[in-house]
C-alpha positions as CSV (number, residue, x, y, z in Angstrom):
1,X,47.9,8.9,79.7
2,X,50.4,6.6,77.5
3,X,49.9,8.5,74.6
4,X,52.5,8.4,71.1
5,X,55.1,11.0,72.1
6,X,57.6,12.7,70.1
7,X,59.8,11.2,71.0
8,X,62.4,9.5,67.5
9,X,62.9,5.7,67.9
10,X,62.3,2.4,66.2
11,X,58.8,1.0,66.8
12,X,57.0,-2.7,65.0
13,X,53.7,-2.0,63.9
14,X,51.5,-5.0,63.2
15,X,50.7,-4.3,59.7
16,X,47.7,-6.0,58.1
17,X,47.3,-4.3,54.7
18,X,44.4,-2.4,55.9
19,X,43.4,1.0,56.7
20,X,43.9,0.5,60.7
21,X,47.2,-0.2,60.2
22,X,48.2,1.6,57.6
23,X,46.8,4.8,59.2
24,X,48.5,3.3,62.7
25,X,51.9,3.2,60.3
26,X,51.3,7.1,59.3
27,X,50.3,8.9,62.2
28,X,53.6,7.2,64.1
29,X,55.8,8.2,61.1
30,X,54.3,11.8,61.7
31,X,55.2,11.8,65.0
32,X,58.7,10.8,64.2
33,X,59.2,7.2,64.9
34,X,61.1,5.1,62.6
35,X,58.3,2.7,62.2
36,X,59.3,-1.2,61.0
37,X,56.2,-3.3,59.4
38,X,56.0,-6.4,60.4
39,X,52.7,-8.9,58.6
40,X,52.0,-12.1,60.5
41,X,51.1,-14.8,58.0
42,X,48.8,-17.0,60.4
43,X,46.0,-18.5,58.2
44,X,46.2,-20.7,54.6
45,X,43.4,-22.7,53.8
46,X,46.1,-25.3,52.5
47,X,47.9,-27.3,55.3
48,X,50.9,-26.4,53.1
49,X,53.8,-24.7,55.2
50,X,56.5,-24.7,52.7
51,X,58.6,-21.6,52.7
52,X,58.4,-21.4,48.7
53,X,53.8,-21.2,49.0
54,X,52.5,-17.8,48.0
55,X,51.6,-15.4,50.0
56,X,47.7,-14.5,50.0
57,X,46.4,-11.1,48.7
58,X,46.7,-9.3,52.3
59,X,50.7,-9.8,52.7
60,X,51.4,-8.2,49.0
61,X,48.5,-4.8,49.8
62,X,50.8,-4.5,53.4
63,X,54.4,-5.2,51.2
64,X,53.0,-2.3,48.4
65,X,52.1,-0.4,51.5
66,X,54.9,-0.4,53.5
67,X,56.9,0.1,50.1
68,X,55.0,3.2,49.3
69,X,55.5,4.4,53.2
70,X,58.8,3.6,52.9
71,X,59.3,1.1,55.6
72,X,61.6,-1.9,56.1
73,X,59.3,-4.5,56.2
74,X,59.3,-8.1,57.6
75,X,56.9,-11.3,57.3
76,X,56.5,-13.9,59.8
77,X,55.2,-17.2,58.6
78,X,53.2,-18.2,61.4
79,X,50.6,-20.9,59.9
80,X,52.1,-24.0,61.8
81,X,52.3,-22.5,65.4
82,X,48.7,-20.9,64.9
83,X,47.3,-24.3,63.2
84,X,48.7,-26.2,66.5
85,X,47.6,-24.0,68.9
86,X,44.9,-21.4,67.8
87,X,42.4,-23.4,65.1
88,X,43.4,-26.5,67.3
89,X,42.2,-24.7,71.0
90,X,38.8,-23.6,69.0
91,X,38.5,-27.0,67.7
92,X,39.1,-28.9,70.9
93,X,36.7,-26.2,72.8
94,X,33.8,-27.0,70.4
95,X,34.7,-30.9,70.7
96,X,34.6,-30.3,74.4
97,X,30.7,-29.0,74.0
98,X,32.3,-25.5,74.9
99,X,32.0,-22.0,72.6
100,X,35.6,-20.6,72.4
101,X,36.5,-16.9,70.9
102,X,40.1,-17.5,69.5
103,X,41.1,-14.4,69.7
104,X,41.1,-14.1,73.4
105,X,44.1,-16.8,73.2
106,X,45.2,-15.3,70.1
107,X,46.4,-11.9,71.1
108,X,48.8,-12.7,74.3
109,X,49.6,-16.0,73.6
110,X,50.5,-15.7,69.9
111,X,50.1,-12.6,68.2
112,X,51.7,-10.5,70.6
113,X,54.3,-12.7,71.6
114,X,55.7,-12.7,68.1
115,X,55.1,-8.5,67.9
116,X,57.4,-8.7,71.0
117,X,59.9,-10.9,69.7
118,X,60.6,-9.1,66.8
119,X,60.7,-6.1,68.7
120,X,63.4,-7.4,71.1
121,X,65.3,-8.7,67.7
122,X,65.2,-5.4,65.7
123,X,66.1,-3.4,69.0
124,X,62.6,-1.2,69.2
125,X,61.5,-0.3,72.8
126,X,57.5,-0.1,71.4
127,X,54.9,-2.2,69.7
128,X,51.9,-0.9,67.7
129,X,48.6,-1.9,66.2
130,X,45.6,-0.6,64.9
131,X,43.5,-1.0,67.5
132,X,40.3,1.4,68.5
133,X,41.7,1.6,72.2
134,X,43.8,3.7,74.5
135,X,46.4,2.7,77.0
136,X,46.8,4.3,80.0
137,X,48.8,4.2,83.0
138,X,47.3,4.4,86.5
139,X,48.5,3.7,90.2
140,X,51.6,1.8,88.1
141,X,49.1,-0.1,86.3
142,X,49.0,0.1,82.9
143,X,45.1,-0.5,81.7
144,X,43.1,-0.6,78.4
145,X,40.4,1.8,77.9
146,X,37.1,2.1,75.4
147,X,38.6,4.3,72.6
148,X,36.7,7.6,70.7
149,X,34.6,4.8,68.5
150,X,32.6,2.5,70.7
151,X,31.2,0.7,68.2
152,X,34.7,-0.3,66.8
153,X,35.8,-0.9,70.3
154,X,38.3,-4.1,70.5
155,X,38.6,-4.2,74.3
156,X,36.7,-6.9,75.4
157,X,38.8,-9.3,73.3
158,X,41.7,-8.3,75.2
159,X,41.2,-8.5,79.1
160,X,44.3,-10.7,79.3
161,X,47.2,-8.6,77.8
162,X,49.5,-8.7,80.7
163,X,51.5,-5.7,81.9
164,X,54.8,-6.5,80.0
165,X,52.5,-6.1,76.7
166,X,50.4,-2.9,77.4
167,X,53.8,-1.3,79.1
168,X,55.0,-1.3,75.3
169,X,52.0,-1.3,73.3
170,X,51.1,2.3,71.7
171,X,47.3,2.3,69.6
172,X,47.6,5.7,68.6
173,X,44.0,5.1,66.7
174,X,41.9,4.8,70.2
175,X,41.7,8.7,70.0
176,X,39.7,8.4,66.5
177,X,36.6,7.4,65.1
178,X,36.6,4.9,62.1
179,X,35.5,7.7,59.7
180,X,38.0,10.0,61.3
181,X,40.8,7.1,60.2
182,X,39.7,7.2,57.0
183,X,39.2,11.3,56.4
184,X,43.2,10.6,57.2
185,X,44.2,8.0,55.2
186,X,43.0,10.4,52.1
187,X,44.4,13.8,53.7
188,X,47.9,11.7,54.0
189,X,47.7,10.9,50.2
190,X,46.5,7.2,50.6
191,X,42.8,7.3,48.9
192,X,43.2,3.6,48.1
193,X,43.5,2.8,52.1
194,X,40.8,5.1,53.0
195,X,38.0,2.4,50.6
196,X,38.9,-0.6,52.0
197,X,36.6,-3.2,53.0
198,X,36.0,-4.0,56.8
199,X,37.5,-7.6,57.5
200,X,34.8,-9.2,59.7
201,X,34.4,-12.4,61.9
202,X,37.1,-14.9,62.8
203,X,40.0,-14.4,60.4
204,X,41.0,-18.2,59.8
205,X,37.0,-18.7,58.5
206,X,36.7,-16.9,55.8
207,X,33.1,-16.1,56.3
208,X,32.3,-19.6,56.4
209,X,29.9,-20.8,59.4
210,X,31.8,-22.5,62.4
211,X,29.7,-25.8,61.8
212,X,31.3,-26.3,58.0
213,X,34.3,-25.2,59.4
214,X,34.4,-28.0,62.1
215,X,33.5,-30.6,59.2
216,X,36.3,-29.7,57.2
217,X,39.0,-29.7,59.8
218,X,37.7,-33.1,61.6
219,X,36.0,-35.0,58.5
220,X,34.6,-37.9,60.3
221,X,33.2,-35.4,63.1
222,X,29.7,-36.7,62.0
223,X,30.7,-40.3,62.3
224,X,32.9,-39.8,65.5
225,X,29.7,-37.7,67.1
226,X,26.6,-38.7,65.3
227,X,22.7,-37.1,66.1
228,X,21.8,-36.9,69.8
229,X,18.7,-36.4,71.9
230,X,16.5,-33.0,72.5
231,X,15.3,-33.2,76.2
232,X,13.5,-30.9,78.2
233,X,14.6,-30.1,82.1
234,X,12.1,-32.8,83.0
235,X,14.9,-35.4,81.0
236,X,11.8,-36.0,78.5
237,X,13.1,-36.6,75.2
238,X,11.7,-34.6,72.7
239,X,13.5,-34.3,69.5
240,X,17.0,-34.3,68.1
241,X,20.3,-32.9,67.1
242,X,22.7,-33.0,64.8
243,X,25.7,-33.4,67.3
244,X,26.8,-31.1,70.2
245,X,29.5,-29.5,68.9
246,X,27.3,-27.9,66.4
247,X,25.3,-26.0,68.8
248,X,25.7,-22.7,71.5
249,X,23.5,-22.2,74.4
250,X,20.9,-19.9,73.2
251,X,20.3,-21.4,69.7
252,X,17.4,-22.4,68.2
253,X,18.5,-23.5,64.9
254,X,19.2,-27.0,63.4
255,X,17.2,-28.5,66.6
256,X,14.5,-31.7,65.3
257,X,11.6,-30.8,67.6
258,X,8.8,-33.3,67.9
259,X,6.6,-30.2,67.8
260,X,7.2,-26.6,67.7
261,X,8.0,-24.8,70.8
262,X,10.1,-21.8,70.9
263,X,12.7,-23.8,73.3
264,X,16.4,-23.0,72.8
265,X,19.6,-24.6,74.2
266,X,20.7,-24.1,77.3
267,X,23.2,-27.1,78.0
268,X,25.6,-29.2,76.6
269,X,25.7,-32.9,78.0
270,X,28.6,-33.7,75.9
271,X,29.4,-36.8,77.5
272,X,25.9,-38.4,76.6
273,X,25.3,-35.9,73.3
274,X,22.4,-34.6,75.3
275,X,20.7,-31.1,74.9
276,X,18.6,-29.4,77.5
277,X,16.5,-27.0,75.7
278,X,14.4,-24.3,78.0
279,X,12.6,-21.0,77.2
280,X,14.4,-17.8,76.2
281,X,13.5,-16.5,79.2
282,X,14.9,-19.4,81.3
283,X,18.5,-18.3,79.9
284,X,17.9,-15.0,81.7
285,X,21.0,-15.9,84.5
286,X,22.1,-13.7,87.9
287,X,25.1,-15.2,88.5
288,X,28.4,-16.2,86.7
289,X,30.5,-18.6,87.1
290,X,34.0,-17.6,86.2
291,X,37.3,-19.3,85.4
292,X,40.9,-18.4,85.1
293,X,40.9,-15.2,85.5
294,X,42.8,-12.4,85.4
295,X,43.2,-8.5,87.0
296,X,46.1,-6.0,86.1
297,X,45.3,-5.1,90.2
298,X,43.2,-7.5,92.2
299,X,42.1,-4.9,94.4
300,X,39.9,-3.4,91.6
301,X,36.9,-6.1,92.1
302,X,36.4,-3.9,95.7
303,X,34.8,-1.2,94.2
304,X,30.7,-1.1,93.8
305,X,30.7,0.2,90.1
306,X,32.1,-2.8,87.7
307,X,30.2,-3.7,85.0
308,X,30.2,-7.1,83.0
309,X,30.6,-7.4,79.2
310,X,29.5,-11.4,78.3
311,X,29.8,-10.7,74.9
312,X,31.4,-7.4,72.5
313,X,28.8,-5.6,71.2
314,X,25.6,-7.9,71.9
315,X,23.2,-7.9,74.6
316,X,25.3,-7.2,77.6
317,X,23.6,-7.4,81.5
318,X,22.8,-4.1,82.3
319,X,23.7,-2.6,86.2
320,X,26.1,-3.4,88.2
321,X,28.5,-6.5,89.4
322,X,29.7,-8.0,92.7
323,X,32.7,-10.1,92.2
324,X,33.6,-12.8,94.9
325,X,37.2,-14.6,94.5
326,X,36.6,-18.5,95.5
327,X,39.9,-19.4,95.0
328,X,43.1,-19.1,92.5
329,X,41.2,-19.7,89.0
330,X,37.4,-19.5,90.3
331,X,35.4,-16.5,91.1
332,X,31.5,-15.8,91.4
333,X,29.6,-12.8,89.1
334,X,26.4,-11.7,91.5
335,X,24.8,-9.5,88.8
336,X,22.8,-6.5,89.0
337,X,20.5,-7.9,86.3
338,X,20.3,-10.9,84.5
339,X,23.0,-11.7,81.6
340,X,21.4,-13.6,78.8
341,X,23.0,-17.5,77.3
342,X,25.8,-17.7,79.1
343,X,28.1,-20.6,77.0
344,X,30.6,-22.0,78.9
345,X,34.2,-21.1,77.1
346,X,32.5,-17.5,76.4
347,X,34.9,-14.7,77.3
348,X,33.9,-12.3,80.1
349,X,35.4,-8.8,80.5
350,X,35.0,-6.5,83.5
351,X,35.3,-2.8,83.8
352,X,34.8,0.4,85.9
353,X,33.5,3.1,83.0
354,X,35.5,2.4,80.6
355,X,38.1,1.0,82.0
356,X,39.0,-2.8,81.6
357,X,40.3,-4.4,84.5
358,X,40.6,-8.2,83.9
359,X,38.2,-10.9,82.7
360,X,37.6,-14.7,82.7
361,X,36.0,-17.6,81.2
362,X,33.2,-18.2,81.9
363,X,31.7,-22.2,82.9
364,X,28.0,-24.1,83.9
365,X,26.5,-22.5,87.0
366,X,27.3,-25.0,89.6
């Protein structure tokens, strides 16, 4: 198992202010690590980037804590690079009549990368974050597993951290359970830590809902779109929408219906601003269609016990999955039973137990 050894050397810990983290920065220091803080400043509501703006509430609770812990400490100002490529991906996926989950391009392509960097700068072999998962090594393969607290479990968000991440990533919380983190944040003298709040949801939000959020960053999206036609899968018109960007297959809210029916979206003519609406139980799908994917070992998908997350802690297909490869980014889910409102752009994670062995995106049945 790639467990924290004891082994004294330099190690960045992404270091968000919160308990995770802060308990993350403890435990490693216990185990004799010279542990170096590093915040990533990746969201302001502003589209101010000056180097003089202040820092939000999270980056001065990590500074006092890594003060207190006595840590050197560092900040990256990321809110350009994850403006231009991470709020800019979720808004084109939405645009594109997709549902995106930013963090799945997030972690590799941004926060990681920048963990990594600063590693390589400062001369540490290791990388660490709060994360409720373990990382083990198996056939040379270095894999995430479910950590001790499954409802905290973080896994299926990551599926594509490649092998030169998890080769250098210790989570040292994926042997805990949430209230185990905090019983230690007190026994280590940090009370404070142990209270903190849960952040929830997609961090650049704020708690607001997607659809305000899409208004605000594209203000003439309502102009640009405009209200577009309910049909059933007979093409009969029988209401309206408010755009398609606003809606996920699945939902029955915001949808103008002629007369009440209990139908629900289940695709996204973006093209024409169309959407098919069918029963709930029409949304019940056997198959997946999956794109650019990824496996730490390819040969994995030959076994007869994978299992298919289609979303983290929802309603998830029970049984069993048969994966067929059709070519270099397109492969076929046959499921055991049905997965429920499969959204194109939706993440899809694939593991044997608890072991995560790749993913994909998944697209329209074809």
């Amino acid at each position: 198992m790639h467990n924290v050894n004891t082994t004294k050397g330099k190690i960045i810990l992404g270091m968000s202010g919160g308990t995770d983290s802060s308990v993350t920065a403890m435990l490693l220091k216990e185990q004799g690590y010279e542990v170096i803080g590093v915040t990533l400043w990746f969201y302001t509501h502003s589209h101010s980037y000056a180097a003089n703006d202040s820092y939000p509430e999270f980056i001065h609770e990590a500074k006092k804590l890594a003060k207190e812990l006595n840590l050197e400490h560092h900040i990256i100002d990321a809110r350009k690079e994850f403006r231009d490529t991470i709020i800019q991906f979720f808004l084109d996926e939405y645009m594109a009549g997709r549902t995106p989950s930013p963090c799945i391009q997030c972690n590799p392509n941004l926060k990681w990368k920048l963990l990594c960097a600063k590693a390589d700068e400062l001369n540490c072999e290791y990388v660490a974050t709060g994360h409720y998962i373990k990382i083990v090594k198996e056939d040379n393969y270095y894999y995430i597993k479910k950590g001790k607290d499954l409802v905290k479990d973080q896994s299926y968000f990551l599926w594509n951290l490649k092998q030169n991440i998890l080769c250098r990533t210790l989570t040292p919380l994926g042997e805990y359970t949430k209230d185990e983190v905090r019983k230690l944040a007190k026994s280590f003298g940090f009370a404070r830590v142990a209270t903190k709040p849960e952040s929830m949801g997609i961090c650049f939000m704020n708690r607001m809902d997607y659809r305000e959020f899409l208004q605000e960053m594209i203000p003439d999206i309502n102009k640009k779109i405009g209200k577009g036609k309910l049909v059933n899968t007979q093409g009969e018109e029988i209401g309206t929408h408010d755009g398609y960007p606003y809606y996920t297959v699945g939902q029955k809210r915001g949808l103008s219906l002629k007369e009440k029916s209990g139908l629900m979206v289940s695709k996204i003519d973006k093209k024409n601003n169309i959407l098919t609406l069918e029963k709930k139980d029409d949304l019940n799908k056997l198959h997946i269609n999956v794109s650019n994917y990824y496996f730490h070992n390819i040969k994995d998908i030959n076994t007869n016990n994978i299992t298919t997350l289609v979303r983290g802690l929802g309603r998830n297909p029970k049984g069993f999955s048969k994966i067929t490869i059709i070519n270099e980014t397109e492969l076929i889910v046959n499921l055991e039973n049905p997965a429920w409102a499969i959204a194109p752009g939706q993440p899809v994670a694939f593991y044997i137990e608890d072991k995560l062995i790749g993913g994909g995106f998944a697209e329209n049945n074809k």
